[in-house]
N, C-alpha and C positions, 0 to 999 in steps of 0.2 A: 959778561954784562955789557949790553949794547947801550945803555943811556937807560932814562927817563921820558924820552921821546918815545908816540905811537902812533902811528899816522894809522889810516881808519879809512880803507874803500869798499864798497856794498851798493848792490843794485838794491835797499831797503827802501830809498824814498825820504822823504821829508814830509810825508804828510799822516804819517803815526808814530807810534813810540819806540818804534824797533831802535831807530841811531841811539834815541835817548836811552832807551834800559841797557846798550850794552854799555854807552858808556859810564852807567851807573855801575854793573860791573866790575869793569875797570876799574872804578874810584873804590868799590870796597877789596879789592886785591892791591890796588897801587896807588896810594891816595895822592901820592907826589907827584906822580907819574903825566905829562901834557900828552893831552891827545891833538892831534891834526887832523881836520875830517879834510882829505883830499877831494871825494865825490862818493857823496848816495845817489846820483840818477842817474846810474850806470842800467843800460836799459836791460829791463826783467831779464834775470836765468841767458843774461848773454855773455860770456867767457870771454870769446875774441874780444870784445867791445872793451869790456873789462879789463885786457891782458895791455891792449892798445893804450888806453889812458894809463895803466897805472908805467906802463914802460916810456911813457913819456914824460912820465915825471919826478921817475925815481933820482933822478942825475940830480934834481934840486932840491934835492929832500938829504937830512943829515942820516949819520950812517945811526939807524936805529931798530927799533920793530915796525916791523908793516903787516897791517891786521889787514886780511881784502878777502870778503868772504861775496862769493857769487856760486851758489850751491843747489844747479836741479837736482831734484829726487826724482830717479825713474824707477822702473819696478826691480832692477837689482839694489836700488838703494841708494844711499850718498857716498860720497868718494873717502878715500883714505884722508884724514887731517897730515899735516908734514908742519912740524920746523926745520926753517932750513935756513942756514947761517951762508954767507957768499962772504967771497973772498976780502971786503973792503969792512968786515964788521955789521955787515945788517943782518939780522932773521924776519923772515919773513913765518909769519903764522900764514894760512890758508888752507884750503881743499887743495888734493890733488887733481887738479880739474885742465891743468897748464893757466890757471889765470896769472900766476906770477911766474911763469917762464920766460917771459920776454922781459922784463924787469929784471931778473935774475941773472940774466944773460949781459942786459946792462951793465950793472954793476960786478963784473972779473968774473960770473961765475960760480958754482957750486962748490964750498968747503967742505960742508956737510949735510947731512939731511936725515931726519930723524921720525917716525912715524907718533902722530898725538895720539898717544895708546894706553896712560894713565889714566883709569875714571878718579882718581882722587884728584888731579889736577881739576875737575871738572865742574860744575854743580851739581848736583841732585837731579838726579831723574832727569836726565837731557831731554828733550825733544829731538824729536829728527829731523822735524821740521824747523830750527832754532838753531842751528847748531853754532852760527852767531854770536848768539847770548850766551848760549851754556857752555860751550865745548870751545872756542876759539877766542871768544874775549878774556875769558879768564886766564890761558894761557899766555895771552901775548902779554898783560898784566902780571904775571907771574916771571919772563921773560925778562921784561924793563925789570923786574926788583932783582934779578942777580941770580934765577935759576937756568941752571945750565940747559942747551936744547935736548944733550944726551939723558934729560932728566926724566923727559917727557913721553919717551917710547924708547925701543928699539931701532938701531941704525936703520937706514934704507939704500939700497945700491942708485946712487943718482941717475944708469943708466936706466933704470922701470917707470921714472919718473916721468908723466905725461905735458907734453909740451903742444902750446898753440905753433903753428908755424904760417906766419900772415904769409898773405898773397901780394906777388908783385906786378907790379906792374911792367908793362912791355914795349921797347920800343919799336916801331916800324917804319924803316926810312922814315918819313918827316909826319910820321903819328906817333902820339903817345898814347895807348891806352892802358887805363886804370880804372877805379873803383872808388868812391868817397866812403871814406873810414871814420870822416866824423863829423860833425854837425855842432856846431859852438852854439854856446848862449844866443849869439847875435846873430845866429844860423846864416855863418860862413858855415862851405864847403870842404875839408881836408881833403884833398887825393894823397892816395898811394905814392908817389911820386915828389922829384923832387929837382931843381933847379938843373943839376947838371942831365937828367932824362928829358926836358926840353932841350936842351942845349944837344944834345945827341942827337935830336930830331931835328935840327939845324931851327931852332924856336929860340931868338934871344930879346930880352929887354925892350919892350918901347916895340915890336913888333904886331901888326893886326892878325888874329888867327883865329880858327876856328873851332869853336867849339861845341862837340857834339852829347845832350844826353837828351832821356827821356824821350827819344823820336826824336829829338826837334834840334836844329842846327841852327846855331848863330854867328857874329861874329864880332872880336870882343877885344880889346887891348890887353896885352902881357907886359903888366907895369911889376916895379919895385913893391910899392903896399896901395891899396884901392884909393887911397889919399891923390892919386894921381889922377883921377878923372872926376867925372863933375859928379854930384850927388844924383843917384838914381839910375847908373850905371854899373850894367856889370862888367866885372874884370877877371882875370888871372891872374893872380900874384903870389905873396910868398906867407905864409903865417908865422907865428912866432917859434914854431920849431922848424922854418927852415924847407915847411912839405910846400908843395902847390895849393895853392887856395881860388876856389870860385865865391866872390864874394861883388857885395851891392854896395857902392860906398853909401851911407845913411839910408840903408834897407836891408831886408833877410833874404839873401839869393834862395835859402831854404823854399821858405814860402812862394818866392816869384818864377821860382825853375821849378815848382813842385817836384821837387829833388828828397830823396830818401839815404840814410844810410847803407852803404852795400851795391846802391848803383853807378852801371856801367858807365865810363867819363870817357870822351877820345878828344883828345889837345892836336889840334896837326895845322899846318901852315895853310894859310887861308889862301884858298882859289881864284878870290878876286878881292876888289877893293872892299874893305870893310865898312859896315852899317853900324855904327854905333847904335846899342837899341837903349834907349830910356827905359826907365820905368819911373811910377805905373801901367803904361801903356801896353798892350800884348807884345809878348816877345816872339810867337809865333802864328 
């Protein structure tokens, strides 16, 4: 038995019933049971995206269940279900899709792993499009109240087990290129990358540099947090997990860089004196 605790990630949205009915669900298998909703705007049928957030959060989350369903249907079908218990006490309910292999990886590791292969665990007549509600809420609810994972199916060889494997970023003498992984509320920038891969590229603290996406080059201060320059500026600094961040202090470098998730980022050492750019103003 892993707790009472059940943390709860899905690309479902906030703007129909889907969060709410599974975690109705839940309340009639485990009425005691606290759910945590980590993130429903995990963007549509996206895995990596998925795999990204939730391994980024698992370190601060207690060792419990973790429900994280992100589940395309193509025309062989939906993926195999797994519980899968790691080494520090958590099970992870989910698709075998790699959404929680980065997470899992997190926390020490594969103990065991079990295929969700009981329809009695299940409700009635699943959908397949659902399998959320039917097939994966009920279990992890079943799960918190004290059923074992071996309960749930048949073992599985951890080594068949499908894993995301993110992309890294690259140093080049005094370029860093990488890739933005994520987009915050505030639409800051995440890159791939992280303090000591500018430091590699001989890029430290309090330095002007260059920064290249979307075609367009600027060139922009490498501070501590965006708090260091004046409002309406963009910067390079550090987010709260420690990655590289392109962000506006009191603005969305999102919107102002018309920057996307997925695109190409190069950080490298500025060629001449730098231009601090304002915004609103055009940055190129």
């Amino acid at each position: 038995m892993t707790g009472q605790f059940i943390t709860f990630l899905s690309d479902y949205g906030v703007g129909d019933t889907s969060v709410g009915v599974c975690h109705g669900v839940i309340a009639r298998h485990a009425p005691d049971a606290r759910v945590v909703d980590l993130c429903h705007t995990i963007a549509p049928q996206d895995i990596a995206h998925g795999a990204t957030k939730l391994a980024a959060a698992v370190g601060y989350l207690p060792a419990c269940v973790h429900l994280a369903v992100i589940e395309p249907v193509t025309a062989d079908g939906f993926s195999r279900g797994i519980a899968l218990r790691t080494t520090d006490g958590s099970t992870f309910i989910a698709p075998d899709n790699g959404l929680t292999s980065l997470a899992w990886s997190e926390l020490g590791g594969v103990e065991s792993v079990h295929e969700i292969a009981d329809p009695g665990m299940w409700l009635p007549r699943p959908s397949d499009v659902f399998r959320g509600r039917d097939v994966y809420a009920p279990v992890a609810a079943r799960i918190a109240t004290g059923t074992a994972p071996d309960e749930v199916g048949p073992p599985i060889d951890p080594d068949t087990l499908v894993r995301v494997v993110p992309r890294r970023c690259e140093v080049d003498l005094d370029h860093v290129h990488g890739e933005i992984v994520d987009i915050d509320h505030f639409g800051n920038l995440a890159i791939n990358a992280a303090r000591t891969d500018l430091e590699a590229a001989g890029l430290t603290l309090g330095d002007p540099v260059e920064l290249r996406i979307g075609g367009r080059a600027l060139q922009v201060r490498y501070t501590h947090t965006y708090g260091e320059v004046p409002p309406g500026r963009v910067v390079v600094c550090e987010d709260s997990l420690h990655r590289v961040m392109i962000a506006v202090n009191l603005g969305r470098a999102a919107e102002i860089l018309r920057a996307r998730r997925g695109e190409a980022v190069v950080i490298a050492q500025a060629q001449r004196p730098a231009s601090i750019i304002p915004t609103p103003e055009p940055i190129w």
